[in-house]
N, C-alpha and C positions, 0 to 999 in steps of 0.2 A: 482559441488554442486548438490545433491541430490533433490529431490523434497519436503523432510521432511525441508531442509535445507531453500529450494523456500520459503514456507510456512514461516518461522520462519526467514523469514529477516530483519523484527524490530528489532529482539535480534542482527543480525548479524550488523546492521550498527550501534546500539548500541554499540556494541563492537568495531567494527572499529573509531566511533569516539571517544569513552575513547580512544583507541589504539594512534592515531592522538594525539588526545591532552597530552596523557603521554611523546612522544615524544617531543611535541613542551614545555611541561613542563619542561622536564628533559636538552632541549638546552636553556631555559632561565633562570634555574637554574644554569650550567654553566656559561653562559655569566656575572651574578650579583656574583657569586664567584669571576671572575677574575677583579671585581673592575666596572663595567659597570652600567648605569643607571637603573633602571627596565624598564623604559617604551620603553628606546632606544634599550634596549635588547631585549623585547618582541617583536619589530620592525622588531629589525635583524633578532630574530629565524626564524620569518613567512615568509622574505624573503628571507633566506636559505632553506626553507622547501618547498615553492614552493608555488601552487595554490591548497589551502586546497580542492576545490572542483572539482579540475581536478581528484586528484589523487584517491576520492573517487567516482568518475566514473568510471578511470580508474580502481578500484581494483574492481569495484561492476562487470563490465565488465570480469576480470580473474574469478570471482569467476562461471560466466554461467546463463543461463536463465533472459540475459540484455534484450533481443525483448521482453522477456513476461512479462518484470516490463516494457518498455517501450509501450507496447502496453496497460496494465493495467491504467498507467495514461492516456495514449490518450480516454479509454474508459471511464475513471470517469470524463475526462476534458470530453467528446463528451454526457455523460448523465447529467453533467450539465448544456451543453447547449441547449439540448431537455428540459429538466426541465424548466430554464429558458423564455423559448420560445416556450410555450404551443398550440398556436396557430398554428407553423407552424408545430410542432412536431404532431399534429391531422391531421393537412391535408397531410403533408406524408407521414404518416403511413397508415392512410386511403385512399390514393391512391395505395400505397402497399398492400395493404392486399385485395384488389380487386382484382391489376393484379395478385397477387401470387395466393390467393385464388382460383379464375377463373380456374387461369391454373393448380392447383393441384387438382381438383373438376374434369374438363376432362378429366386429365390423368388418375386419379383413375377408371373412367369409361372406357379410352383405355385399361387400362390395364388388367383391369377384361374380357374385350369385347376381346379381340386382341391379349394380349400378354403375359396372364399367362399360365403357361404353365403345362399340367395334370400331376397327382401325379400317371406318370406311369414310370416304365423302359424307359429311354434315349427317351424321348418324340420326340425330334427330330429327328426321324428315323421313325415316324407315317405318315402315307398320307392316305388320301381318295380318293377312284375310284368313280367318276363324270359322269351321260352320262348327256350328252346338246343337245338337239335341237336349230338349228343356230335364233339366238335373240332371246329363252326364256331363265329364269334362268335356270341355271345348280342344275341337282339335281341326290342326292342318292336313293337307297331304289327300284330300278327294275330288281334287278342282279336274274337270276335263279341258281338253283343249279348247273346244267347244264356249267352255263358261271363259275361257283366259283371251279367245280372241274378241269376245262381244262387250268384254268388262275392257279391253283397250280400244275398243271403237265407241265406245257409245259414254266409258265417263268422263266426266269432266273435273276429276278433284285430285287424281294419279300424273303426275308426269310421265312416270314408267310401271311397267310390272312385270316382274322377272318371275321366276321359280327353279327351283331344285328341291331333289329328291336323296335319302340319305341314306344308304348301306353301309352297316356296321359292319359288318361280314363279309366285305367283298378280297374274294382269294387274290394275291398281287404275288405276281411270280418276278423277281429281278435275277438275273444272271445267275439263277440254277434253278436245277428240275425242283424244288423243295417248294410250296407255296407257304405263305401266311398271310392271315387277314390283318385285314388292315379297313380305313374309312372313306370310300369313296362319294361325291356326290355327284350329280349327274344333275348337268345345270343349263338352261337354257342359255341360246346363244346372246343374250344381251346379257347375263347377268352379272360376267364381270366389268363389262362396260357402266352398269346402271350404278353399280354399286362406287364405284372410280378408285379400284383396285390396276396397279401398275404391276407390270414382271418385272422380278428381280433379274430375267434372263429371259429371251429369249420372248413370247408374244403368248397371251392367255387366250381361251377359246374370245369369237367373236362373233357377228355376224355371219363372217364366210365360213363357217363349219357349220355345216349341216347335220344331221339326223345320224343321217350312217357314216361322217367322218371317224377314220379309227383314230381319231390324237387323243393328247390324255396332256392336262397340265399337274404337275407335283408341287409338294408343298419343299419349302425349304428345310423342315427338319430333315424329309427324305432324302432331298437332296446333298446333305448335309451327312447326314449319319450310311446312306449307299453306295453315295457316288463320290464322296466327298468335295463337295462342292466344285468339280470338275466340270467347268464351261462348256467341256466340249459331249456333254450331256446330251444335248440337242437331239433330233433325229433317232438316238437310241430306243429301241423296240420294250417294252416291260409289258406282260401278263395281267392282264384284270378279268378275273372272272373265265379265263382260259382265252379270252381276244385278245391277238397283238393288237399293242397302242403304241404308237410312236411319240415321241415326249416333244411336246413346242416351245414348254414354257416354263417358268420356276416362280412360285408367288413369291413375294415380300417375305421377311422372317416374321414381322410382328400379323399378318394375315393366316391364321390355320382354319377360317371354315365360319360360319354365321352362327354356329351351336358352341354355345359356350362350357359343354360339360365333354367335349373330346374334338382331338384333333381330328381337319382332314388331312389324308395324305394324299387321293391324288381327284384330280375334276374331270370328266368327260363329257360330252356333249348326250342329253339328252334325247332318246330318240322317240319320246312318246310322256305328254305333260299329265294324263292322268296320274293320279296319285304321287302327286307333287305338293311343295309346300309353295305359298303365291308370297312373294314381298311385293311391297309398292312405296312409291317414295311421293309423298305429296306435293303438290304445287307450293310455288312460296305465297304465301298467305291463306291459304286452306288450312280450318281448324280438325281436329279429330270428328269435330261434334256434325261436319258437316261432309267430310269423308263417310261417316257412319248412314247418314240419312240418304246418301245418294243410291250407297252402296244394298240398303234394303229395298230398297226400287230394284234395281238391279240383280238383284239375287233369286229375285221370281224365276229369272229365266235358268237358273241352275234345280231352281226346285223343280219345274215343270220338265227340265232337260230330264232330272235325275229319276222323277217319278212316269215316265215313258218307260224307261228299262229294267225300274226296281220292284222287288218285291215287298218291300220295307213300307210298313202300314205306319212308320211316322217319317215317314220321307216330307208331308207337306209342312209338319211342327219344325222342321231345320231353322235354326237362324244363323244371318251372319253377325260376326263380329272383326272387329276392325280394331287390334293393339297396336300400341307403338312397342316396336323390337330394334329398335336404336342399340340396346346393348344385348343382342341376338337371341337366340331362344332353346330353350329344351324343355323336353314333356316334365320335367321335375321343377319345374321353376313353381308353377301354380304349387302342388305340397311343397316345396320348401321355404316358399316365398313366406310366408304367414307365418310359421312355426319362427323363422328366425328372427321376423319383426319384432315375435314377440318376446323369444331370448334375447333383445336388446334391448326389452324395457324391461327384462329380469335383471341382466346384468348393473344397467341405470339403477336397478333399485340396491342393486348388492353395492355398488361406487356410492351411492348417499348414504347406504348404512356404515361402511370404511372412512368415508368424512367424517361423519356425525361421532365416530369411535375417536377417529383422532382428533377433533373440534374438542371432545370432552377430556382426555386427554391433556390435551394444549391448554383447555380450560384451569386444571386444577395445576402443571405447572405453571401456568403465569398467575396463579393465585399465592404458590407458594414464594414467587417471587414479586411478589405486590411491594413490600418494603427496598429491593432493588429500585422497583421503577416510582414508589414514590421518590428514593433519593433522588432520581434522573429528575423528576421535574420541581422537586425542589432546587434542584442546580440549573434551573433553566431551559431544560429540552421541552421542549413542545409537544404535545398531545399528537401532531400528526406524526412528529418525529416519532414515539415510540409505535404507533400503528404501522407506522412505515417498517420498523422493526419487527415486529409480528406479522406482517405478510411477509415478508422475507425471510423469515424463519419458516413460514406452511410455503412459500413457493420451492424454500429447497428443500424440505421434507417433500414436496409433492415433485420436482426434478429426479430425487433420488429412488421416492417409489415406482417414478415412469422410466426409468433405468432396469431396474428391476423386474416392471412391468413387461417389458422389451422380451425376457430370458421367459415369462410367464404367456405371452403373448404367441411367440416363437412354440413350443413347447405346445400348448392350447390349441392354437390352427394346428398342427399337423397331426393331434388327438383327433381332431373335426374331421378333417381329411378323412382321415382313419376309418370312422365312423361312418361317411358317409358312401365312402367307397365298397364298403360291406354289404350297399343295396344291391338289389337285382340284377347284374350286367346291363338291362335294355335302361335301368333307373341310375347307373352309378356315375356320379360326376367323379372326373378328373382333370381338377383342376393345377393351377400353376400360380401360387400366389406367391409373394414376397413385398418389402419394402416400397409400395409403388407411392407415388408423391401426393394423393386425397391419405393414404392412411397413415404416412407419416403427420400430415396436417391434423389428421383429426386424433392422433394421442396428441398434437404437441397443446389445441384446443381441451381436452378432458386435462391433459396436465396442468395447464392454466385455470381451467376452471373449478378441478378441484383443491389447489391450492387457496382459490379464493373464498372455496366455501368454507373449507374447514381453518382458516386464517383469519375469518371476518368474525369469529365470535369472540378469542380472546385479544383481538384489536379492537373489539368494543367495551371489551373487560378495561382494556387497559385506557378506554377514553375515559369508562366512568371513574376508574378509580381514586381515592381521594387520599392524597399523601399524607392529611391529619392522622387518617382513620387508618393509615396501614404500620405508621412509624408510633404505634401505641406499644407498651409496653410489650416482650416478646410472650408473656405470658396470656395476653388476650388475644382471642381470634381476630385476624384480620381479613374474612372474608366477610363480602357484603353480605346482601343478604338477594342481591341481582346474579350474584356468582354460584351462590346457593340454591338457586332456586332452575338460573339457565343449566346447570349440572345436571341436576334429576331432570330437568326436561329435556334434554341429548339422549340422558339413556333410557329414558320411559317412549324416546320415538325409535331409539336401536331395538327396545323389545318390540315396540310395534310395527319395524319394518322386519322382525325379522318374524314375525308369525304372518306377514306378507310371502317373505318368502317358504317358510314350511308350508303354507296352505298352496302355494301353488307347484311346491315340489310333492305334498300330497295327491295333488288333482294328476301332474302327469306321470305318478307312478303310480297310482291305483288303474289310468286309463290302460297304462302298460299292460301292465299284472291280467286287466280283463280281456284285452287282447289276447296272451300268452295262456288264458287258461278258456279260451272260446273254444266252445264243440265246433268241430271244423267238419267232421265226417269223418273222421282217419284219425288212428291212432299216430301220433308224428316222431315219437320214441323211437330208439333202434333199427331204423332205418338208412341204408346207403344207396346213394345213388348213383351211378357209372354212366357218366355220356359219353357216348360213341358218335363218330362223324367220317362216316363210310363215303362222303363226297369228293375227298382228298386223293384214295389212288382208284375212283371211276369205277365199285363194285355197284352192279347192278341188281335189279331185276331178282330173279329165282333164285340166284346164286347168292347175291346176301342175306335173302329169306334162310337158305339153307344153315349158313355161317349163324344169325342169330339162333336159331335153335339150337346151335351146337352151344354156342354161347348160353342159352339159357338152361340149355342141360347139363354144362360144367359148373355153372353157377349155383345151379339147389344140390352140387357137393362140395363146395368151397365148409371146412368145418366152420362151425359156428352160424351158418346160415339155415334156418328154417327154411324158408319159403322165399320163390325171386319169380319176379315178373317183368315187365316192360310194359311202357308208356311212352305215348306224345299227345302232348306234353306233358309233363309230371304236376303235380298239385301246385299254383301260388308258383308258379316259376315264371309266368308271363304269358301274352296274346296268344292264344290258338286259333280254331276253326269256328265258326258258329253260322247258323243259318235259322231258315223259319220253320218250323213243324205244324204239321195239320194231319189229325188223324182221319182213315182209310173209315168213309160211315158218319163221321161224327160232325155236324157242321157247326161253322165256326165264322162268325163275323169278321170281315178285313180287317179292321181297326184291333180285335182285340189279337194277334197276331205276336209275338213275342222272340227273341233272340233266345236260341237254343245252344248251348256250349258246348265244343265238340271234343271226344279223345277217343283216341286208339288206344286200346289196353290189351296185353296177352293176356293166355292161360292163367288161373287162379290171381287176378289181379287183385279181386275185392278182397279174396284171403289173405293177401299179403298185406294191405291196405289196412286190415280190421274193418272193413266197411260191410255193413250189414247187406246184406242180401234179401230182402224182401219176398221178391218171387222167384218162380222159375230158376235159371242157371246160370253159372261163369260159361266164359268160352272156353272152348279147346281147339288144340292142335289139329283137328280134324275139322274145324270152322272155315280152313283156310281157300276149300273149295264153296263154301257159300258163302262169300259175302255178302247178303244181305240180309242178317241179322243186326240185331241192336239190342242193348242194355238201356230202360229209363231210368232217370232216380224218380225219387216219387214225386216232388213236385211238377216234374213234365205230366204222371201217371194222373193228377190231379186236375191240373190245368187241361187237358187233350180228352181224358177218358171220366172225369168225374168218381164215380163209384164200380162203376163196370170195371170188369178184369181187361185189363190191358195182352196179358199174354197171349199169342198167337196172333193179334192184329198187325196190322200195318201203320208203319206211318211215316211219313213223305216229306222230306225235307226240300225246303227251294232258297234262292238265295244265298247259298252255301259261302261261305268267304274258306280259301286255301285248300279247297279241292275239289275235284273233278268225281268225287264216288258216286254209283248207282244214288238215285234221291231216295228211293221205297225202299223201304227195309220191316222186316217183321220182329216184331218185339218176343224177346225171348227168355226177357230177365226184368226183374222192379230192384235197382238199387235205393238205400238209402241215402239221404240229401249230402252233399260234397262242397266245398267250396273249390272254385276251379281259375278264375282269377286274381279275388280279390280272400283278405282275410275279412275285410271289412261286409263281404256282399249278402244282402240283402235278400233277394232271388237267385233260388242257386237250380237254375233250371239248366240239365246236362244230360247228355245222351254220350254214349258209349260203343263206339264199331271195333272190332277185331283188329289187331294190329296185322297179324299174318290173314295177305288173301291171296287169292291167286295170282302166282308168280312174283309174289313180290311182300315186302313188309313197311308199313306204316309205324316204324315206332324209333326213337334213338337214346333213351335211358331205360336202363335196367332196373330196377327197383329189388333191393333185397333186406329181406326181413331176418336180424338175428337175435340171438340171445346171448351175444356177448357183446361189448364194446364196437358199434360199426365200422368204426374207423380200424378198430384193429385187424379188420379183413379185407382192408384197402391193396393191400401187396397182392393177395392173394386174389385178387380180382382182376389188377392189371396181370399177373401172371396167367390166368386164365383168358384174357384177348391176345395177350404177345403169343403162348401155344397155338391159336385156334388160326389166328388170322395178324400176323405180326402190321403187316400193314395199316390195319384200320386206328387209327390213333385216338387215344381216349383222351379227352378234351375236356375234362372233368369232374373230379369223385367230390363228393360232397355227403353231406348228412340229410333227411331231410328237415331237421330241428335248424341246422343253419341255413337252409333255404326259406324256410318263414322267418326268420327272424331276419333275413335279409327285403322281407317286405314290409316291416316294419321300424326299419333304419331311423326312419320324420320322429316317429313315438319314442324310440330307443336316444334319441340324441336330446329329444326334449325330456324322459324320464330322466336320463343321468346326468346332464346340466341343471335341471330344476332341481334334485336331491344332492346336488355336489355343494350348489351354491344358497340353501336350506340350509344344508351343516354347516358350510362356514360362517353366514350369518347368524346361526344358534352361539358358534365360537365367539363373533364378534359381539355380538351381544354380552356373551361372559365376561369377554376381557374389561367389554365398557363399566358393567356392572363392578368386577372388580376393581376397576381403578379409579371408579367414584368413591367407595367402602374405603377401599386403602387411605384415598388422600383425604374421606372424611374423618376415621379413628386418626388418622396422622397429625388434624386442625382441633381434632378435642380431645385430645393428652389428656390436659389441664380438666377439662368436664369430668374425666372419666376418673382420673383420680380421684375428683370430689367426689363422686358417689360413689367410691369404693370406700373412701375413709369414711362417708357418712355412712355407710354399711351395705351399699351394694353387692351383691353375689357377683361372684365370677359368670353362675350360669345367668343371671341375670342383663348381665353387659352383653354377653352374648345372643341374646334373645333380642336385649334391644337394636344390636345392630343387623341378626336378621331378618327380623321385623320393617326395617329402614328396606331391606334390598325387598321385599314381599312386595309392600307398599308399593313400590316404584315399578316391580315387575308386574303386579295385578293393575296397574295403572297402566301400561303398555298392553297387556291382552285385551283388559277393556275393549284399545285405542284400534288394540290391531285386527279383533277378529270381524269387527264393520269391514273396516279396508281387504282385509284377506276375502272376504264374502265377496264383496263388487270386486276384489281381483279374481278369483275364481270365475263367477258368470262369464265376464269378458273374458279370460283364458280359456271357457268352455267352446266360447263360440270358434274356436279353430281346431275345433276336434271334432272327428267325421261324425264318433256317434256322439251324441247332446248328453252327458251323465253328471250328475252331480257327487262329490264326495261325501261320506256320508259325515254325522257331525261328530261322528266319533275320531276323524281325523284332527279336528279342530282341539278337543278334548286331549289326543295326544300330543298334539304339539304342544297344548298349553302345559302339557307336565314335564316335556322336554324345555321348553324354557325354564319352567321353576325350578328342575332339577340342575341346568345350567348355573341359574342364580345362586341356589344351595349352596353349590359348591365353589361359585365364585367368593359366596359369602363366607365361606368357613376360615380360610385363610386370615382376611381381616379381624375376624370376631374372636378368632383365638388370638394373635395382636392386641385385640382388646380387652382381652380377660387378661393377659400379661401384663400389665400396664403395674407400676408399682407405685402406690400412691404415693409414698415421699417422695419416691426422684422425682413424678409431675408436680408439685405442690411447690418444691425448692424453685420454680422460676416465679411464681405469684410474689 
């Protein structure tokens, strides 16, 4: 039968039963011819003819598509009983569309993060060249030219290797004097060739663009949102970085750049491969494992290149490493990469405790409906037949909580987003997720597979169960004692996944908490910060030295402001300066040699800071003709001078990364320890130069200490740069309580998903707990009446029922605080620092479950003290 046929089988069994009855017409037309009664005829025909309704099974059966009219009624008998039964249909669905939600919300984020993969030529033949120093993170962007021409002559496991370089900041002027930044990369001339990237318009860099070609190829949002998508684009001049580029080309829409956490907007040819990122795309049939092995042969020649010119006493410990970046790369991949695997086996664990809620659930009504389905199979339906009904009953409970899911899901990712885009500018992904065709698949797979899990236990109820033993009088219990026992074991595993989840929402909000209360060197309270970016209208030299002073002398009278300084860079905002120190007298072995961290600070900077001062003095305004002094913290004072006084020596910086200052400078100050990149760091070795020196100023945030609300002297700050210097545009006020907290985004997302989905698991637990209780005092009426007529107490019933919920909940802590222990170590190992929770977390959670329980219990238990022994005793 056709599916037009499907459709239209009203008409068809219309017609088969006229069919039927013409025949049973036309035999009891005969029989009343040859002389017979009618009614004894009409008798006979029908028991000649057989079982009218066998045979219309039997033919519905021949005709095809029997499973999908028998699945059809199983689904409008299964939305009747949702319908029906409103209450429980809310609380499964809504425990559904959590755990689905939950986990389709992560994955859209894994997927975007992890495992989408770029819209290049056979992506999976992409890898990136890595150097790592042993325990920092691994990083690109140090290859020379040098290392890029002898790594394409000499290996043998690369088809190609490309590179580019990435600027976030790069000023893009289009058709007026006004710039703004925007992302450009700067790509050698094969690499939109290697990659098998086409224009959308017009011809992408190639071979024939050289070094000093001024062309520029744009992305199509550019093209899209400046020019509006206007062909005749071509040729037209736009500003990068104050060079005309004249425009060649327009990529693809689905192409914006190999960094998967921001778009690029336009490409230029590279004019120098140092400090570049290297991609390589393997030969076909080259494994990773042997790309790797070539490439550390290979790499000699970059050590040896690197250690001719460097000062860096671990320059020969460098290794290379060799990823695959098929789905392209950003410096946040590595921290985000881990944190999120493992929010997808928190979530995994929040969707089995949402099954296991509705399995118990589904448990107790198909128990109370055991005398329904023994009739069924006393009339003949078949054991697979009611199973069949009972997964169709959890596949549209579990349809309608992935529905639900969808709004939960939606909602979810753009809190993610939220969250993650609160990192550092240099760390903030922005991404672009939606509906794409792996994460439709993978709810439509959790929607299938949760249905099946929480489907398959009372489809097993309903295999064992025995129609003798359910169609007993209504006054004896008709639950087995398989049904009794699978019940407390659903919610004796809900308590024990959910003290899974408290212990590992404990572990990442106590890492949290230690984080946010770590001695940093700096008081981080009542702090405002004011970035300035004097590159925009081309102030220079002595003259913006001047302008900041005025600045910084408007600013210590803004009211509410104590104390204001200046810094580059400001604390925990991101990469600065660093180079080697070796003090003036003191010798010091190469190897033991160490990275020094660099800042510019004004006047009264440590006063503003709260940072102790140790020796000697702050800088002044009158420092600006010697530059060359310097502030230690103590651990340089330490490391460099030992026990000796540091002040008035010298000491000599080499290898400087980001400037060009005198190397010798004389110590004139011992600050206290600072943390200056990381919150996380370890060695916090940091020296300190003057921001004002001659002719000129090193510094571009403000720092101002008040004693009112910081933020409420935000107007009053930009009002003071529009008076001074209208031009210079301030690029960003901020706190400094929300600039650490924005380097702690990874902790911050796994604290508040780990405690969000802790609580709701503690819920879910409850609801399990209670609607075991409920539908237990529901099955022993009759029990309960008996012991109250034989003299039971009210508080006594009560006791006994929760006594019942203890049991099963001290049965689950048991079960869960092993499992929560081995879940904790493992969730340790993805946290920078190794900390254990102390056991007093364990302790608390276990009285938030029993307090969950309590109170689940109380509801039922007073149910059960109500109980009036004649009304239960009249059905015995």
């Amino acid at each position: 039968m056709s599916i037009r046929d499907f459709l239209n089988r009203r008409d068809k069994d219309r017609e088969l039963d006229e069919e039927i009855q013409a025949h049973l017409s036309m035999a009891i037309r005969d029989r009343i011819e040859r002389g017979e009664d009618p009614r004894e005829a009409e008798r006979a025909a029908c028991r000649e003819f057989g079982n009218r309704a066998l045979i219309q099974e039997t033919t519905r059966n021949e005709w095809g598509w029997g499973w999908l009219e028998e699945f059809w009624h199983d689904a409008r008998y299964a939305f009747r009983g949702m319908r029906s039964n409103p209450v429980f249909t809310a609380v499964a669905v809504s425990s559904l569309a959590l755990g689905i939600g939950a986990n389709t919300a992560i994955f859209t984020l894994v997927y975007a993060v992890l495992l989408r993969p770029l819209p290049v030529a056979h992506p999976e033949q992409l890898v990136e060249l890595l150097q790592k120093y042993p325990g920092e993170p691994r990083g690109n962007g140090y290859w020379s030219e040098r290392s890029v021409d002898h790594y394409r002559q000499h290996n043998h496991v690369f088809a190609s290797i490309t590179g580019m370089g990435i600027d976030n900041r790069a000023q893009l002027r289009i058709d007026s004097p006004e710039s703004r930044f925007g992302v450009a990369e700067h790509v050698l001339n094969n690499y939109f060739v290697e990659l098998g990237i086409r224009p959308a318009l017009g011809r992408l860099i190639g071979p024939q663009d050289g070094k000093d070609n001024a062309v520029t190829v744009i992305s199509w949002n550019l093209w899209a949102s400046r020019f509006h998508n206007d062909p005749a684009v071509l040729g037209k001049t736009i500003h990068i970085d104050n060079k005309p580029m004249a425009i060649i080309g327009v990529t693809p829409r689905e192409f914006a750049g190999m960094r998967i956490d921001a778009k690029t907007d336009v490409w230029i040819p590279a004019n120098e491969v140092n400090g570049y990122n290297l991609i390589a795309r393997l030969k076909p049939g080259v494994t990773l494992t042997q790309a790797r092995a070539e490439m550390e042969q290979l790499f000699r020649f970059t050590i040896e290149e690197r250690a001719a010119r460097s000062t860096d006493p671990l320059v020969q410990q460098l290794r290379v490493e060799v990823e695959p970046c098929g789905t392209g790369f950003s410096k946040i991949r590595d921290r985000m990469g881990d944190p999120l695997t493992l929010l997808m086996a928190v979530v995994g664990v929040l969707l089995l405790l949402a099954c296991v809620n509705v399995a118990s659930m589904m448990l107790a009504r198909g128990a109370a409906r055991a005398r329904e389905m023994a009739l069924r199979l006393g009339l003949g339906a078949s054991r697979g037949r009611l199973i069949r009904q009972a997964l169709t009953e959890a596949l549209l409970l579990s349809g309608a909580g992935t529905l639900a899911g969808a709004v939960v899901a939606w909602f979810g990712t753009g809190l993610l987003l939220r969250i993650i885009a609160s990192g550092r500018p240099a760390e903030r992904i922005q991404l672009e997720v939606g509906p794409e065709p792996p994460v439709l698949l993978f709810a439509a797979a959790v929607a299938m597979l949760t249905g099946l899990l929480f489907g398959l236990v009372p489809a097993w109820a309903a295999l064992r169960s025995l129609p003798a033993f359910a169609l007993r009088p209504s006054g004896r219990t008709s639950e087995t004692r398989f049904s009794r026992y699978i019940g407390r074991a659903l919610v004796t595993a809900q308590v024990a996944l959910s003290v899974l989840l408290l212990g590992s929402g404990a572990l990442f909000i106590s890492h949290l908490l230690h984080l946010r209360s770590a001695d940093l060197g700096f008081r981080r309270d009542h702090l405002l910060l004011v970035n300035l970016d004097p590159s925009i209208p081309g102030i220079r030299g002595e003259q913006l030295a001047q302008i900041y002073k005025q600045f910084l002398d408007r600013m210590n009278t803004i009211p509410g402001v104590r104390l204001a300084s200046l810094s580059a860079p400001t604390p925990l905002h991101g990469a600065g300066a660093s180079g080697f120190g070796t003090a003036e007298g003191v010798p010091q072995r190469f190897e033991e040699r160490r990275r020094i961290s660099i800042s510019w600070v004004g006047p009264r900077y440590f006063e503003t800071m709260n940072t102790p001062l140790l020796a000697g003095r702050e800088f002044t305004l009158q420092d600006h003709s010697n530059p060359r002094i310097a502030i230690i913290n103590s651990t340089v004072a330490r490391h460099l001078f030992g026990d000796r006084d540091p002040l008035g020596k010298r000491i000599t910086l080499d290898g400087v990364t980001g400037t060009r200052e005198p190397s010798t400078y004389e110590i004139v100050g011992v600050a206290g320890d600072t943390n200056y990149m990381e919150i996380r760091e370890k060695e916090r070795r940091g020296i300190f130069l003057p921001a004002f020196r001659t002719g000129r100023v090193t510094a571009g945030t403000f720092l101002l200490r008040t004693d009112v609300d910081p933020e409420s002297v935000t107007a009053a700050a930009r009002r003071a740069v529009a008076e001074i210097a209208p031009t210079i545009p301030v690029t960003n006020i901020t706190t400094l309580t929300e600039q650490i907290e924005a380097t702690i985004v990874t902790e911050r997302l796994m604290a508040t998903l780990s405690g969000f989905f802790a609580v709701l698991g503690a819920l879910l637990a409850g609801i399990g707990i209670y609607g075991l209780l409920a539908y237990t005092v529901a099955r022993r009426t009759n029990e309960i009446g008996i012991r109250m007529a034989l003299g039971a107490t009210r508080a006594g019933v009560v006791s006994m029922i929760v006594k019942e919920a203890l049991v099963i909940v001290g049965a689950g802590i048991a079960v869960g605080i092993p499992i929560a222990l081995w879940g904790q170590t493992l969730a340790a190992k993805f946290l920078a620092e190794q900390m254990a929770v102390p056991v007093t977390s364990f302790f608390l959670g276990s009285l938030v479950i029993l307090a969950v329980a309590l109170l689940a219990a109380y509801f039922p238990a007073q149910r059960a003290a109500a109980v009036d022994p004649m009304e239960s005793l009249r059905h015995e």
